[in-house]
N, C-alpha and C positions, 0 to 999 in steps of 0.2 A: 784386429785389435782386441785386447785380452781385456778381461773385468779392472784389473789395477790402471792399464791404460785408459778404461772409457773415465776410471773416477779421475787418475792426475789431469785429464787434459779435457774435463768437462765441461770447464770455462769457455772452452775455444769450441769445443762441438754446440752447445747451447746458441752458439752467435746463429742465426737464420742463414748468413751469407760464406759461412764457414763447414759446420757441422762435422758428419767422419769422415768423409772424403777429403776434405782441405787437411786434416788434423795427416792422415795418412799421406796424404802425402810429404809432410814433412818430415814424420818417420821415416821415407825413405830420402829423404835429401841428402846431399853432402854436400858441406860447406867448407871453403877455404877463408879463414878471417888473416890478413898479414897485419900484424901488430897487436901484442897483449896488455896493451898499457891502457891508456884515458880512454879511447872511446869502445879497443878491440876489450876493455874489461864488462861493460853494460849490453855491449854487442852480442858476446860470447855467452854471458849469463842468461841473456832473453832470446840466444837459439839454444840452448841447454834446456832449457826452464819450458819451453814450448816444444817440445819435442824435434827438435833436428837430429837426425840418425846418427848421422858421422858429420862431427866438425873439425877441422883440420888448423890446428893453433901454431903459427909462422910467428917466432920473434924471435932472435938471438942473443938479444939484452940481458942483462941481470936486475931483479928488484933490490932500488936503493930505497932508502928512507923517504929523498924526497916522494919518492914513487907512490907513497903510501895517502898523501894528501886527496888522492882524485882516482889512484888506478884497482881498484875497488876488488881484483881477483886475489890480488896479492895480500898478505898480513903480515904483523912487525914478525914471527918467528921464522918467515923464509928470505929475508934480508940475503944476497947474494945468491940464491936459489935461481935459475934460469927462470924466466917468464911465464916462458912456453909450459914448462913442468910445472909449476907452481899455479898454470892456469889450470889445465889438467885435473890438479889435484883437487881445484875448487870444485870444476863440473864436476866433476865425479862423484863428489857427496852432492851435490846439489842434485844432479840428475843422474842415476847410476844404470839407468838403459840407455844411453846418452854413449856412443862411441866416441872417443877425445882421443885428437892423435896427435904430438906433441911435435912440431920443425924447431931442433932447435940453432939453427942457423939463416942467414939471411939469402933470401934465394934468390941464384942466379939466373940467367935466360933460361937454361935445361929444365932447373928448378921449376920454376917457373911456368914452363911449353906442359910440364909431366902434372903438376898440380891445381895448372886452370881446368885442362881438360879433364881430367877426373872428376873436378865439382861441378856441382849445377848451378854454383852459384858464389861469386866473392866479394868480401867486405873487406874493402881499402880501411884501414887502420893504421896507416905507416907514418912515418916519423920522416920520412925526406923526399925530395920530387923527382928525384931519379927514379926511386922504388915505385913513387906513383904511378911514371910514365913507363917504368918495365911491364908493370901491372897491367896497364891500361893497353900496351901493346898484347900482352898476350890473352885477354880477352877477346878483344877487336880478332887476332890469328883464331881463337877457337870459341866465337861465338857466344860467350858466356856473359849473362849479366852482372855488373859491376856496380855494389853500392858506394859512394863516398862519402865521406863524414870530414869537418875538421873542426877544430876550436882554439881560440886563441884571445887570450885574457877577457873579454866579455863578450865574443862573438862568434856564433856558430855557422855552420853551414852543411847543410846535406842536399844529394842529388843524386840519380838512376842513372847508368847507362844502360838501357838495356840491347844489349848486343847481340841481339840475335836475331835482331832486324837491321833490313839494310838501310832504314831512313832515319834511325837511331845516331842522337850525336853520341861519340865516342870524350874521353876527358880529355883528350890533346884539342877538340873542337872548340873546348869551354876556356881551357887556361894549356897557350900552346906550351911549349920550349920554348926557354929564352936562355943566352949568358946573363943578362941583369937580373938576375934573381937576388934579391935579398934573402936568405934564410934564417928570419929569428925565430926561436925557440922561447918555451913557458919560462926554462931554466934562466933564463934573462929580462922576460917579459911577462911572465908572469900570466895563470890561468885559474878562471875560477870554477872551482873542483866540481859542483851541480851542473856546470856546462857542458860539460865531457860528457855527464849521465845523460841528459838531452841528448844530445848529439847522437852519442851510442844508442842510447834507445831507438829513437828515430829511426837510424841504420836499421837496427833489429823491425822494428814495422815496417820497413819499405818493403827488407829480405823476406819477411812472413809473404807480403800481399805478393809480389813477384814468384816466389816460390809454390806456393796457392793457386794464382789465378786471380785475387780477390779485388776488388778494389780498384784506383788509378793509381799506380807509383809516378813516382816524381822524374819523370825521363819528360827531358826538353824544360825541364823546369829546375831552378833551384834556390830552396830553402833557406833563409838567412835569418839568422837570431840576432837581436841585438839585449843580451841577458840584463846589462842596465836599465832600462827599458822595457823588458820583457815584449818587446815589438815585433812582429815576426814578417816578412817579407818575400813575397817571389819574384825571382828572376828568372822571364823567358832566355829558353837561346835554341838555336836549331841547327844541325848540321853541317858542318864547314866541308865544302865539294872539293876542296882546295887543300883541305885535312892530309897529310903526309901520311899520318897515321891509317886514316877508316876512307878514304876519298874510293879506294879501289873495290870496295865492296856495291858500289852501285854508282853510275854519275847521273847529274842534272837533277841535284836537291840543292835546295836554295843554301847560300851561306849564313852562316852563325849569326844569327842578330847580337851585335856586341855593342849597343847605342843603352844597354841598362846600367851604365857606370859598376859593373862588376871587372873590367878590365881597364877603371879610370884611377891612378896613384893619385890617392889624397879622398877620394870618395869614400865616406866611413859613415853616412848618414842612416844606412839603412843595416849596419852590421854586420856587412861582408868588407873588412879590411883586405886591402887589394895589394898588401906587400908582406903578411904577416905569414910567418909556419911556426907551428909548436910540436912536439910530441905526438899533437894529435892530428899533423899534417897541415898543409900549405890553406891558406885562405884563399889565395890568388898570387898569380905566379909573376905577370909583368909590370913594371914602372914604364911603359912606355905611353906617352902622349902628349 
């Protein structure tokens, strides 16, 4: 680490439970974020801004206007500008030892199989629960921890998977596949724009301490805002042996504790709505019960 690196990232060496070694190691990270909008914009910023080596930017979208309210990489002169490029171009002034690699299309399984395993590390920031669960599949195949984030008009939610243990619940364990899936979006329902920043940031601390060693990440647990409120809440759940998805990487761990009304339609008390998706990804995925 050179003299300009020890001053930008002083803040983070100075920590006792960090110092050069944590900071070094994120220089050499490489991270995959899918999605450049509400949460992959505060995400992106705070593994730039803290030294992540190589971040790998996944969106296929274009910045619209409305975009501008909450997705924080983008600004009114790149209106129509790809995401992905437009994200790029932020990190780059922001952090310009900062390696930004720009996808600008939406990845298929190949995609997928070829850019989980190259990172050490990915931040679910996606917009629909297809992509979630492609995502979630190709961690679980190559071991990769996977942070999630969502938000949806006043309520957040963040969680770990880290998959690189085999008693690790996987995100098919939390909220499986269903056909009843509702998928509303901000664009109808509406998001408020400092909730996304939560959200995303949060993402970005989990990926520092997982990335690091530091700290406990939120695996088997998950995080729920209720930004009306400012009330924040956890949700246990463990393991599903029955998981379609992750069941093959180990058996005889106990199933998912699903008794915390995170999988009950109509349970909104604690800030995890259980039928809602935005931009910034699904809340919870089934109406069933």
């Amino acid at each position: 680490m050179d003299d300009q690196q020890l001053l930008r990232y002083a803040r983070h060496i100075l920590l006792d439970e960090f110092g050069i070694e944590a900071q070094e190691r994120l220089l050499a990270a490489r991270v995959l974020i899918v999605g450049a909008g509400g949460l992959g914009s505060p995400a992106a910023f705070y593994m730039a801004s803290s030294g992540v080596g190589h971040i790998v930017l996944a969106d296929d979208d274009e910045v619209d206007l409305g975009n501008l309210q909450r997705q924080i990489l983008h600004t009114s002169d790149r209106i129509g500008k790809f995401k992905a490029e437009s994200g790029k171009q932020t990190l780059a002034a922001l952090n310009p030892e900062v390696r930004v690699q720009a996808l600008v299309r939406r990845l298929d399984d190949h995609d997928l199989a070829e850019q989980v395993a190259a990172a050490d590390l990915v931040l679910d920031c996606c917009d629909n629960f297809a992509t979630r669960h492609a995502v979630n599949r190709a961690c679980v195949a190559q071991r990769k921890p996977l942070v999630s984030g969502a938000a949806i008009r006043f309520a957040g939610q963040i969680s770990v998977f880290d998959l690189r243990h085999d008693d690790a619940p996987c995100y098919h364990c939390l909220f499986p596949e269903a056909d009843d899936v509702e998928e509303l979006r901000c664009a109808t329902t509406g998001v408020l724009a400092p909730l996304v920043g939560i959200v995303g940031s949060t993402q970005a601390a989990e990926a520092i301490k997982v990335l690091t060693g530091i700290g406990e990440p939120l695996v088997g647990r998950m995080l729920c805002l209720d930004a009306l409120t400012m009330q924040w809440n956890t949700i246990r759940f463990k393991r599903d042996p029955a998981c379609p998805v992750c069941a093959h990487r180990s058996e005889g761990h106990r199933s998912a504790d699903r008794s915390n009304g995170c999988h009950r339609s109509g349970d909104r008390s604690n800030g995890c709505h259980p039928d809602a998706q935005s931009d910034a990804g699904p809340i919870a995925v089934s109406r069933q019960s």
